[in-house]
TORLUMVEX-748513 format. One record per atom (N, C-alpha, C, O): residue in three letters; x, y, z. Coordinates in pm, 1 decimal. Example, Ala and Ser with C-alpha at 12.3 -4.5 7.8 and 13.67 -1.06 7.14 Angstrom:
2
+--------+----------+----------+----------+
: residu :        x :        y :        z :
+--------+----------+----------+----------+
:    ALA :   1319.0 :   -569.0 :    780.0 :
:    ALA :   1230.0 :   -450.0 :    780.0 :
:    ALA :   1320.0 :   -330.0 :    780.0 :
:    ALA :   1423.6 :   -331.9 :    846.5 :
:    SER :   1285.0 :   -225.0 :    708.0 :
:    SER :   1367.0 :   -106.0 :    714.0 :
:    SER :   1290.0 :      3.0 :    787.0 :
:    SER :   1340.9 :    113.8 :    803.9 :
+--------+----------+----------+----------+
This chain:
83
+--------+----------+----------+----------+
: residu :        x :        y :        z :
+--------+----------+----------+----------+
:    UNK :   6921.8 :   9006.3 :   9301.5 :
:    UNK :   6988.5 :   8896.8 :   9368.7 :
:    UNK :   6920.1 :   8763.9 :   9339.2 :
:    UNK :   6981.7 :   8658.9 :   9321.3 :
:    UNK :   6792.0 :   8776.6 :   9335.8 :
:    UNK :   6696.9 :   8661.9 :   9286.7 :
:    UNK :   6770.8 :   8570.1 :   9155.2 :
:    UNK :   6806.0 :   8453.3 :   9171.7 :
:    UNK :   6783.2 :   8625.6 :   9056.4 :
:    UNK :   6867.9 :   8543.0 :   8930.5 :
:    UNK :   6968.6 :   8502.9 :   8968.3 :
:    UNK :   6997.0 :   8384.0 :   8953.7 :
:    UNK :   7040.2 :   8577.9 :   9019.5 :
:    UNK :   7192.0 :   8492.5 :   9060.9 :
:    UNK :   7165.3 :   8361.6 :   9157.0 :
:    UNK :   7240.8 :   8264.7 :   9149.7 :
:    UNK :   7064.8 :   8363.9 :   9238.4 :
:    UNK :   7050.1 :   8230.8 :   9301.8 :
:    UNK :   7035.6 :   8144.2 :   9204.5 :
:    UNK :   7079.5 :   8029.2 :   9203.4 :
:    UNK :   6953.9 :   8214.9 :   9094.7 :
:    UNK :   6927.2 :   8065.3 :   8996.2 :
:    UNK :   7015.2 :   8028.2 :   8929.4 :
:    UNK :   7030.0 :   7909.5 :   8900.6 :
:    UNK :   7090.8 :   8119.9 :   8891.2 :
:    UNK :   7242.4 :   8105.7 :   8862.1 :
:    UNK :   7320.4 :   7991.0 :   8896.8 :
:    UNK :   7353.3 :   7898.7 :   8822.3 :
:    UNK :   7346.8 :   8007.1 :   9020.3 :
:    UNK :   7430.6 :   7930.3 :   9154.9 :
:    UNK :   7389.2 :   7816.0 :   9176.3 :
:    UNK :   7472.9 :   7725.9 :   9182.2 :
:    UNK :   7252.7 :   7786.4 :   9193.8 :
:    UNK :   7190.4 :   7665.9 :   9175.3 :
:    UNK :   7202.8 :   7604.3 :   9020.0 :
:    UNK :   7233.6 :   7485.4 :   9012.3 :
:    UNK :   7184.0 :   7667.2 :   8915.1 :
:    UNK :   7202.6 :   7598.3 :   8765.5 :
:    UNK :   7364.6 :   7564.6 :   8779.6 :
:    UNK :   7390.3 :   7448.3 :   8748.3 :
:    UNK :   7456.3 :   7628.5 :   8812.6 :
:    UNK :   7630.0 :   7591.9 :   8792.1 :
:    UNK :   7638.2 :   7469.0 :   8886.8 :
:    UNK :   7701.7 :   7371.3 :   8847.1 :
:    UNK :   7563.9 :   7465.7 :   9040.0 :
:    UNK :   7567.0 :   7338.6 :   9125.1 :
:    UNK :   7531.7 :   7241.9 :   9050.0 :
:    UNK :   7608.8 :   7147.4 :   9066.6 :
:    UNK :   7428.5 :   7214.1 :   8953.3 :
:    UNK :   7369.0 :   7142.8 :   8898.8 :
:    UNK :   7470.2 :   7074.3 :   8805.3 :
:    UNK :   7508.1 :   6957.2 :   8803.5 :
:    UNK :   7500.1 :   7168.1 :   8736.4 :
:    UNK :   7643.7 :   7135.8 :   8648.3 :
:    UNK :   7714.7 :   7102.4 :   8634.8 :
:    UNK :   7759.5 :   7051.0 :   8532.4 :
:    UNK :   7765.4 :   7118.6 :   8749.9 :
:    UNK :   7914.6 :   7057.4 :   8792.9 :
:    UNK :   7883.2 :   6903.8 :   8861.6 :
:    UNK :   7914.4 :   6794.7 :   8813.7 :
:    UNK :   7824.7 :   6926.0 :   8965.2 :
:    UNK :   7709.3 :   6789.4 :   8992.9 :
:    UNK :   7723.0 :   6677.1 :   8874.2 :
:    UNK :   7775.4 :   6566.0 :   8866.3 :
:    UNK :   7637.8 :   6776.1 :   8772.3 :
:    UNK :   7634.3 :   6651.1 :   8694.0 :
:    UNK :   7751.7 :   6603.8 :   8572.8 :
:    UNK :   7743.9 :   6515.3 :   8487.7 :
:    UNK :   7827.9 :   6671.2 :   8593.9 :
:    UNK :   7973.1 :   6670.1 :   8500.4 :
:    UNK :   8038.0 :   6574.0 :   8558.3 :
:    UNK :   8102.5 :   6502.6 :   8481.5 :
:    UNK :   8043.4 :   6541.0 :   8704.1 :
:    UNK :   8063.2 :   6451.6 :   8780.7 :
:    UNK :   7971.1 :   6320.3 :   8813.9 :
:    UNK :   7974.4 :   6253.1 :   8917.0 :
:    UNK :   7887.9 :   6301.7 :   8698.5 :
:    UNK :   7813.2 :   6171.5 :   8686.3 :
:    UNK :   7693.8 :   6177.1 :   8816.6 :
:    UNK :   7612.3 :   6084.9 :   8815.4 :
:    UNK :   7679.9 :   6289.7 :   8936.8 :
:    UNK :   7614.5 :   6277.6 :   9017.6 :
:    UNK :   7486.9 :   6244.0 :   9022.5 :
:    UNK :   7418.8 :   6327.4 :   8963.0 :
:    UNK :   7417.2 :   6146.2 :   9074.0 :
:    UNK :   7248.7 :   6102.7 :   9031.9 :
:    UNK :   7165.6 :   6211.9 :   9128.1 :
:    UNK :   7052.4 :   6254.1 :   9104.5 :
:    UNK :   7242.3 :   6243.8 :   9231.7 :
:    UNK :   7193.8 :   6349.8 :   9347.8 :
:    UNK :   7210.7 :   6455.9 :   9271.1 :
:    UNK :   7233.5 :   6540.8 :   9357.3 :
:    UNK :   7216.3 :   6519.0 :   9154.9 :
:    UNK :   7261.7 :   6703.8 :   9119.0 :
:    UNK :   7157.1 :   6772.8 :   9118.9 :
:    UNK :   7176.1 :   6890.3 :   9150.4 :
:    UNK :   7031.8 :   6738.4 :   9090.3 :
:    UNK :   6939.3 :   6818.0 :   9121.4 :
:    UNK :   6881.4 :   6843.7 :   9239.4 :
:    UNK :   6807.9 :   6940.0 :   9261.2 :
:    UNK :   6913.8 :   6755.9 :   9320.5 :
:    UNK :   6892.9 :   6796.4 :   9494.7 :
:    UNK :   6992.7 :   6855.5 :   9581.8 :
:    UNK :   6976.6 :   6872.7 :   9702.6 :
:    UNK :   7100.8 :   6887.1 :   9512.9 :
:    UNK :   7186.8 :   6956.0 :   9547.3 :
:    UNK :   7167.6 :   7065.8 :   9530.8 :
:    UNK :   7183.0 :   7149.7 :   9619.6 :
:    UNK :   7127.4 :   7092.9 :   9407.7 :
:    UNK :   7064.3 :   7228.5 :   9311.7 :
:    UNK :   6964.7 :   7345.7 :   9407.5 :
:    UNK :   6972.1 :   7457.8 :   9457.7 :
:    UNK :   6860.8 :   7218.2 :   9389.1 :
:    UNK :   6761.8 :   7286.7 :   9442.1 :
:    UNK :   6770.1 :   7354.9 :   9617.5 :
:    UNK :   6733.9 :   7454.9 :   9679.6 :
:    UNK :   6839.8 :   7230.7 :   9639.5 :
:    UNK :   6833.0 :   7204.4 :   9810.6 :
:    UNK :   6895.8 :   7310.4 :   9846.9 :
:    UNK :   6848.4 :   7378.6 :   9937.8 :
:    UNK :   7045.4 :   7356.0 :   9768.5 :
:    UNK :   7139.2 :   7457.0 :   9834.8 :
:    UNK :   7019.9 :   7594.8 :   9792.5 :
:    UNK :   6982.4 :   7659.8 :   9890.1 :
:    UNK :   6976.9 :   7627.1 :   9687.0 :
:    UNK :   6890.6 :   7774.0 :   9654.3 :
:    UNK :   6772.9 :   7776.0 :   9748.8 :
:    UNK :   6736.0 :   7887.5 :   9785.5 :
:    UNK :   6714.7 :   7680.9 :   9789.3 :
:    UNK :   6598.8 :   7634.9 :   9878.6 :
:    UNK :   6640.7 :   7681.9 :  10040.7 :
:    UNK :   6569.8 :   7751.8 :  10113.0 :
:    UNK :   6793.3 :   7616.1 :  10081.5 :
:    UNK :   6858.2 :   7666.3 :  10215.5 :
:    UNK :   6889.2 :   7748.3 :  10232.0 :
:    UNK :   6880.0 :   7791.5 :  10346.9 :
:    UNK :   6958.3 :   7841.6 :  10111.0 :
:    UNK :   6999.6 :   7970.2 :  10140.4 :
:    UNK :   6869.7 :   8050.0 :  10154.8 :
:    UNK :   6851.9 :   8095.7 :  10267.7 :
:    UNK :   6768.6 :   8077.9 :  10057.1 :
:    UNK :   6644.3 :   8139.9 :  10093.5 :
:    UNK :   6558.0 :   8163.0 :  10201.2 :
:    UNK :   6455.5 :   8230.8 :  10194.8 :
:    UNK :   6608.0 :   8096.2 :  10316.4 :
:    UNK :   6543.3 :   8094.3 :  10401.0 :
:    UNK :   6564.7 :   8148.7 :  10510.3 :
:    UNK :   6470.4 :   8139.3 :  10588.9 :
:    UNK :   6654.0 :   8203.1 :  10546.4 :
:    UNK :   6773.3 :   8307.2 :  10580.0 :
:    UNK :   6696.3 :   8424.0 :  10552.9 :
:    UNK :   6648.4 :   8438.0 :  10440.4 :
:    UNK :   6669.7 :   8549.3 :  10682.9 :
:    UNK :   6587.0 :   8657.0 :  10666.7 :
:    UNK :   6710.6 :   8748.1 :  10671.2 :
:    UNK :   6822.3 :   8704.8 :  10699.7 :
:    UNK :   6687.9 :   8861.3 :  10644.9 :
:    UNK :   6786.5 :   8953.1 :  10574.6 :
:    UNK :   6839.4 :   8962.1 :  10510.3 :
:    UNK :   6915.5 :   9058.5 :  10518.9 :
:    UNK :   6849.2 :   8886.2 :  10404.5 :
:    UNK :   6908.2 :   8916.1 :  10287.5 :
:    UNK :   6836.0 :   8965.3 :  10162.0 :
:    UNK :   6729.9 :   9027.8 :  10163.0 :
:    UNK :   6900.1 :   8932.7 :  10062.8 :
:    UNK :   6844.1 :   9037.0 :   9925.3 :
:    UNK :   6746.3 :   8918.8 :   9871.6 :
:    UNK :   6651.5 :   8950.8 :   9799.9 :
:    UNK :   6767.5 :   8787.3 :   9904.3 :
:    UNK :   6693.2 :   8676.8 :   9844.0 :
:    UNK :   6634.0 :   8565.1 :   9932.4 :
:    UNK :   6655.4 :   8444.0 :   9939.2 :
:    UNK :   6580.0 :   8620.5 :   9975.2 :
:    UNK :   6518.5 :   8560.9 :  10124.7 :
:    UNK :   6374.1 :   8558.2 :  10055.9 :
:    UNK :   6326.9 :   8636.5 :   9973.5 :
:    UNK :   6307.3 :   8421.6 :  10126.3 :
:    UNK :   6142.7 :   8447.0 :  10084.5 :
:    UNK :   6031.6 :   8500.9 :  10212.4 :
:    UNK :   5913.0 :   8532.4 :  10201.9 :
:    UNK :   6110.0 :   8497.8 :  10319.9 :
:    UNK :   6072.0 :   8583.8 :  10419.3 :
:    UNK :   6127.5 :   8722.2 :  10422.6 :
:    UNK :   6219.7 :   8764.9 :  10492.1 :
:    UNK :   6068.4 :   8772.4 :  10351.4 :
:    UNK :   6088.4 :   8928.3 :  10397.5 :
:    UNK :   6053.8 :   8980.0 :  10534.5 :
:    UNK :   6011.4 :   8914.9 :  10629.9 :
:    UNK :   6087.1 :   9146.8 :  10524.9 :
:    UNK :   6085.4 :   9199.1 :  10657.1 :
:    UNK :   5941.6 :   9308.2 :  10607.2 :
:    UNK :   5957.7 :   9427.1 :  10579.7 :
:    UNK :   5811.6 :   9240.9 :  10604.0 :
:    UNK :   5674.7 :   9296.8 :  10590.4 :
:    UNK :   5587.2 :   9204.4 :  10632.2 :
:    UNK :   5626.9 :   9098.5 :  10680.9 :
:    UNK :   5461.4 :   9232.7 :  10618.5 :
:    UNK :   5370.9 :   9188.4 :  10683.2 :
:    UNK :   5366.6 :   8991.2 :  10613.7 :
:    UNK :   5388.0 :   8888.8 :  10678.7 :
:    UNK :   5334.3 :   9004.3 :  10479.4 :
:    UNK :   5318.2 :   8868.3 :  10374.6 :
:    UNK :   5480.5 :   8782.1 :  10442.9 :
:    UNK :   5475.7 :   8659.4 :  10450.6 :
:    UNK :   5586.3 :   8839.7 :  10478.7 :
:    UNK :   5716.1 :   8763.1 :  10509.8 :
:    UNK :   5680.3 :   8692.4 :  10656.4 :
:    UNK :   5699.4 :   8576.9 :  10694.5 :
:    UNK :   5615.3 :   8817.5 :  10729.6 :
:    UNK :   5610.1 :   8747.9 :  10828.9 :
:    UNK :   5503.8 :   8630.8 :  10844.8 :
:    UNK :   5525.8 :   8517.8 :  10888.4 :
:    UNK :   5408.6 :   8672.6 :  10808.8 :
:    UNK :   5316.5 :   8545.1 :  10769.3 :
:    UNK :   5350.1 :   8432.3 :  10747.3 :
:    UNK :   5307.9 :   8331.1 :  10803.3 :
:    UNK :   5465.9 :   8443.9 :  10624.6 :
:    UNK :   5497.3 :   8348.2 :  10565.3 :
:    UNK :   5603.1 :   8245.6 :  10644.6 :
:    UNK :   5613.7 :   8124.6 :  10625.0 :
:    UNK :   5703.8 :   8355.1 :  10771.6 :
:    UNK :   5760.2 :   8249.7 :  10855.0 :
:    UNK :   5686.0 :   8226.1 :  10954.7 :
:    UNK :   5738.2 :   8165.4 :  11048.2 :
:    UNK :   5587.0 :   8254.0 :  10962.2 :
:    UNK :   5514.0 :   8209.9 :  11097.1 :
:    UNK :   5430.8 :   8103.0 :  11068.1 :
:    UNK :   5379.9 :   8035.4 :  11157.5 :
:    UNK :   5411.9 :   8081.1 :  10943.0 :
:    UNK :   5349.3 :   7938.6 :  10840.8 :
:    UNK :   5476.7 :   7839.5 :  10885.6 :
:    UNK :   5489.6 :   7762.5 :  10980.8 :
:    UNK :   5575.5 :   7880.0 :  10761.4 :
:    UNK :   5694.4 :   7784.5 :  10782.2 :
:    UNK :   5755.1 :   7746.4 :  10939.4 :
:    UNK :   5795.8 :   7630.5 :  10948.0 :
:    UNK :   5765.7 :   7828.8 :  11063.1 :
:    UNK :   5773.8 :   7778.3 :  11219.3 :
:    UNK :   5725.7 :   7660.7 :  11223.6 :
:    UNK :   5797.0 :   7560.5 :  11228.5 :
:    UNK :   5541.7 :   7657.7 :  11221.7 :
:    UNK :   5451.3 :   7589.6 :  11181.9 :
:    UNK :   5485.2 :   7427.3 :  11154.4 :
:    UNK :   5467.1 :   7320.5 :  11212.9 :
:    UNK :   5540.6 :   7470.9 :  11039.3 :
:    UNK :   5527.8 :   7314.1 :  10958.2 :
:    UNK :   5702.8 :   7223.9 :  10973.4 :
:    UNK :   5707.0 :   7103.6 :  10947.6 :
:    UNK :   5784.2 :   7271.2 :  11000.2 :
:    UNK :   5915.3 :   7248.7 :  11089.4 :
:    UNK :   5913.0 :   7294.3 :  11212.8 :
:    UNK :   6002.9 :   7374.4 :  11238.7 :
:    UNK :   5823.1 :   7263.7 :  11315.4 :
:    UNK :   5814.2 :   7247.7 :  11436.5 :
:    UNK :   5832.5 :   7097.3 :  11452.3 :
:    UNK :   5784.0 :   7019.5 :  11370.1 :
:    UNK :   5923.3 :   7044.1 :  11589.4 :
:    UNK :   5924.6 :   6942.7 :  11596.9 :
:    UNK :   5901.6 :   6932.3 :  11754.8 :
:    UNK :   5965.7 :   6993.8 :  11840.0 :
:    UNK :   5803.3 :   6847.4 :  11775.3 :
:    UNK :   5754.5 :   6820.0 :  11919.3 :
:    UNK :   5810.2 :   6740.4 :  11991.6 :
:    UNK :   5845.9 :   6628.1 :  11955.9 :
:    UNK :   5821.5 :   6777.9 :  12078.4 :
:    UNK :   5917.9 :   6683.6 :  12188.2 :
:    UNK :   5845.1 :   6558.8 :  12236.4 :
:    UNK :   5728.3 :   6548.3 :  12273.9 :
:    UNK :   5968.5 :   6440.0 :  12224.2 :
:    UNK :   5923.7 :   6323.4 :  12243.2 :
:    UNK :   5808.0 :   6294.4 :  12407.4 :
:    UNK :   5730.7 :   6203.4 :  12437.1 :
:    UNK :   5837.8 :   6385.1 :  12458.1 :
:    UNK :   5755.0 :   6391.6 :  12595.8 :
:    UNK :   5613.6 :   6355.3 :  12579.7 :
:    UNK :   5546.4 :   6261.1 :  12621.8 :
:    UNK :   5583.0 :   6478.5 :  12491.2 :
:    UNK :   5436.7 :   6489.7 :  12439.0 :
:    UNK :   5420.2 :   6364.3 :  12299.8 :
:    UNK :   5322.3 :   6380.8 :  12227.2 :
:    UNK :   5499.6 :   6264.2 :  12272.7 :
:    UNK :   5459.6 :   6181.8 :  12188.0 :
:    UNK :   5457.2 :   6059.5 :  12223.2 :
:    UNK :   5379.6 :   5982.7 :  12166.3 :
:    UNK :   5547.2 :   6012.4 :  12331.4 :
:    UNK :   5505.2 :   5883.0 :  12406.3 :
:    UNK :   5400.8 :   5937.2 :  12511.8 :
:    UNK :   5294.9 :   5913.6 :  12453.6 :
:    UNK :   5385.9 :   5963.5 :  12565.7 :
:    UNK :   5306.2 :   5978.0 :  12722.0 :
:    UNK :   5207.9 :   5923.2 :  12679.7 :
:    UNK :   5158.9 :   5868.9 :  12778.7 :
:    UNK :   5112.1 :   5890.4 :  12546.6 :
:    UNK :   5003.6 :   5778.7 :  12561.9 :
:    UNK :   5049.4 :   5669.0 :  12576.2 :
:    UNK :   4970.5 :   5587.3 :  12623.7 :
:    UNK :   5164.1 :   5628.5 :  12549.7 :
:    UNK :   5201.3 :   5504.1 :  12500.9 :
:    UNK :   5288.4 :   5460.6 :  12619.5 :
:    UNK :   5296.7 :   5338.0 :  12612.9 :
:    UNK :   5346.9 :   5500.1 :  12709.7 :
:    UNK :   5408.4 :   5461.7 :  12891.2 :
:    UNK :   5318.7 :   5525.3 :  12953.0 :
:    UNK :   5363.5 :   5622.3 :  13014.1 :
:    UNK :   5185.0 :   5505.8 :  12963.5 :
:    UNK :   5096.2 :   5518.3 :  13092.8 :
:    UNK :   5133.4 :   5386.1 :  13176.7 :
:    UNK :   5142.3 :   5388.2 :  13299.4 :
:    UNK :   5146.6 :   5313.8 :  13127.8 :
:    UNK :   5169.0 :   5195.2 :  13260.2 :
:    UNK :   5311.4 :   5089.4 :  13190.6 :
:    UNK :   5330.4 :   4971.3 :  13161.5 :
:    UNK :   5405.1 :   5250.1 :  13188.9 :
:    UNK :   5559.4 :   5132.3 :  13224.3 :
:    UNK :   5619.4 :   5088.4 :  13319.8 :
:    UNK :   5711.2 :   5006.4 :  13317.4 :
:    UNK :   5567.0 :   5145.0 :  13420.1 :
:    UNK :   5596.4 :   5017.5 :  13580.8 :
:    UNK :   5588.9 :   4911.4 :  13523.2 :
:    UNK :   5686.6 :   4844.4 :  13489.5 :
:    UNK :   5443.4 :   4875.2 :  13499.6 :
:    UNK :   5440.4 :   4740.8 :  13549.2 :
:    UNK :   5473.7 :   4646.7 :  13395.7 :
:    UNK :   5434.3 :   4532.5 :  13372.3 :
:    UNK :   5557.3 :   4735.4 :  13305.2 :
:    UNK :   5589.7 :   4631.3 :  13180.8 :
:    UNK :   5721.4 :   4565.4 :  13237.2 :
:    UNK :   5816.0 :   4617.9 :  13295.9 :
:    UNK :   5691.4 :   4392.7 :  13190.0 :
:    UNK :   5831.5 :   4319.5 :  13239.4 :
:    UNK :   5801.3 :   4253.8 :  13308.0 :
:    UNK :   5883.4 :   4182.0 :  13365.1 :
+--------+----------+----------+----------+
């Protein structure tokens, strides 16, 4: 299943760029890159073993996005009295 992604991504590319697109290689990549990431399938880079899980518990990690709560609260310690 692995080649055929590259497949799918090389024809995106193609057509992309048959159509003058300056974006075709981020289309390319981006769609083989999104689908991969998707667990259960035949072309997933998270597998269902120990190295997969690792590997999404890395990726959680680094697309975690923290809630604005915890990113102002240094910065409105004293919004009473602004104004």
């Amino acid at each position: 299943a692995t080649p055929w992604m590259g497949i799918l991504g090389l024809m995106v590319i193609a057509i992309a760029l048959a159509y003058k697109s300056k974006l075709a290689f981020i289309y390319g990549i981006g769609l083989v890159t999104f689908l991969s990431w998707f667990r259960g399938t035949p072309f997933t880079y998270f597998t269902d073993d120990d190295a997969g899980n690792a590997r999404f518990n890395y990726f959680k990690k680094v697309v975690d996005v923290t809630g604005l709560d915890k990113i102002m609260t240094p910065f409105t310690k004293d919004i009473a009295g602004a104004g």
